[in-house]
N, C-alpha and C positions, 0 to 999 in steps of 0.2 A: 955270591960270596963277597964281591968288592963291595954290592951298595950296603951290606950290616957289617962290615968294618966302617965307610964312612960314615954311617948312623951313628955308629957308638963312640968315633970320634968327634962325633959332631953335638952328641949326648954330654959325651964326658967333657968337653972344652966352654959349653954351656952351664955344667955346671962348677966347671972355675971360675967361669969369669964371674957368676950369681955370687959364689962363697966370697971372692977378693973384693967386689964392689960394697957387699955387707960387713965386712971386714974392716977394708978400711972406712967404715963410717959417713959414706959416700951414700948410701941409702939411695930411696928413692927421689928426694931434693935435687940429683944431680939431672936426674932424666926430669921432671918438671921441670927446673929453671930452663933443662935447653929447650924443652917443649914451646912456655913462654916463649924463647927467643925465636925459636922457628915461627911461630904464627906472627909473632911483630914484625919480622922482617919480608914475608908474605905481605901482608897487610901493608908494610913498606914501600916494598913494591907495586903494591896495586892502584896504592895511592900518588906513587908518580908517573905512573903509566895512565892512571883514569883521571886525573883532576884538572889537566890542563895546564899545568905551570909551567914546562917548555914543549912548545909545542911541534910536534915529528919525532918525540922522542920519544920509543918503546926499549923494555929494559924486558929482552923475554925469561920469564918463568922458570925457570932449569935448576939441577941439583947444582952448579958452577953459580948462579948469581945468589940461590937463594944462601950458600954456605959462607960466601962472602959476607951476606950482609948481617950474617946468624951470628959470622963472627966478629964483625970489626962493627956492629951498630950501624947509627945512622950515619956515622961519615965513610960505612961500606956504599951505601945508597948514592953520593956524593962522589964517592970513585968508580963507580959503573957507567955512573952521568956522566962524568969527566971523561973514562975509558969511550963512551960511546960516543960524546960530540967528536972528538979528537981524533978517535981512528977512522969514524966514518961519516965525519961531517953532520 
């Protein structure tokens, strides 16, 4: 009995959030543009972690670095670097 109540709460708040995001005109441009972002900043990452421009320095992988740099761009990348020479040498 508990798991088809939360099913159908989980039904019914699935399809709010569908109707408010078509609603307010947010479509699907908003999840592409983050999509974009999320791979650039992947690719961000992997590119100061593989390339050799300072070298000892790994920036690992994680939902905390990647949403950093998803949001604040390339000077996210820039403050990880910085976070990471300065707390741990």
């Amino acid at each position: 009995m508990k798991s088809i109540i939360l099913g159908s709460i989980l039904v019914v708040s699935m399809l709010g959030l569908i109707i408010v995001l078509f609603r307010k005109r947010i479509g699907l441009s908003f999840f592409t543009s983050f999509g974009i972002h999320l791979v650039l900043a992947a690719v961000g990452l992997y590119t100061v972690n593989y390339s050799g421009w300072i070298t000892g320095t790994y920036i690992p992988l994680n939902p905390a670095t990647i949403g950093t740099v998803t949001v604040l761009g390339l000077p996210g990348v820039g403050l990880l670097l910085g976070l990471k020479i300065s707390l741990f040498g």
